[in-house]
N, C-alpha and C positions, 0 to 999 in steps of 0.2 A: 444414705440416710442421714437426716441432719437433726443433731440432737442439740435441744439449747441448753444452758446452765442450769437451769433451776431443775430438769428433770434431770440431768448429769447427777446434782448432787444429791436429791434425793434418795435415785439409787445407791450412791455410793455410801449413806449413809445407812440404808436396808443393809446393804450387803456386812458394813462397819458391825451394824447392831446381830445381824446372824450369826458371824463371828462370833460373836463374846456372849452368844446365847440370849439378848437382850431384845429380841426383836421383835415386834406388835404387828398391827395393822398400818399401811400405807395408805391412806384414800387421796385420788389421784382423778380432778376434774377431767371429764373424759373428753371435753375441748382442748383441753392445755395439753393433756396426753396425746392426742389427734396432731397437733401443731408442734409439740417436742420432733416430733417423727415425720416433721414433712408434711402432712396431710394438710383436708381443709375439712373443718368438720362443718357437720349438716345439725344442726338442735331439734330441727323438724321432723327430721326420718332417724336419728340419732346414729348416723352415717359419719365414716370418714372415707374421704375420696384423699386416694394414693397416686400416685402415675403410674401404671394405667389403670387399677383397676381402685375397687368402693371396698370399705370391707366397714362392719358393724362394731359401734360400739365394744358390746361383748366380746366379739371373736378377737379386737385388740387387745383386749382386757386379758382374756383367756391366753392368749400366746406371751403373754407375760409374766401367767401360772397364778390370776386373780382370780376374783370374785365379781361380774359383775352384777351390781344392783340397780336394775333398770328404772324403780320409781326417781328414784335419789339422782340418776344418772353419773352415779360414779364409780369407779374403778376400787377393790381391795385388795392391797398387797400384801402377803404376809399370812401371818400366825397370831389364833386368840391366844 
């Protein structure tokens, strides 16, 4: 799995702010999240294709323990 920088950090700053009780909402473009992790995203079927297989917006969203919000088409991480 290849993860770039700017989704590295983000994380690690979720996880910073969990810690010390401070932690909000993440929202997290679900192309840049698709492409952090290798994928190639789809805007038209709101698809990301993985080697070998496709998996959906959401269900990336979801295995990261978000919220996805399909109008907006982006990801929520985190705690109101």
């Amino acid at each position: 799995m290849v993860m770039r920088e700017p989704f590295v950090v983000a994380l690690t700053l979720v996880a910073a702010l969990t810690a010390t009780g401070c932690a909000g909402k993440l929202r997290l473009n679900s192309a840049q999240m698709c492409q952090a992790h290798g994928g190639t995203y789809n805007a038209s079927t709101k698809t990301c294709t993985y080697q070998p297989s496709t998996r959906t917006a959401k269900q990336t969203c979801e295995a990261h323990g978000g919220y996805y919000e399909p109008t907006l088409d982006v990801c929520e991480i985190g705690r109101d």
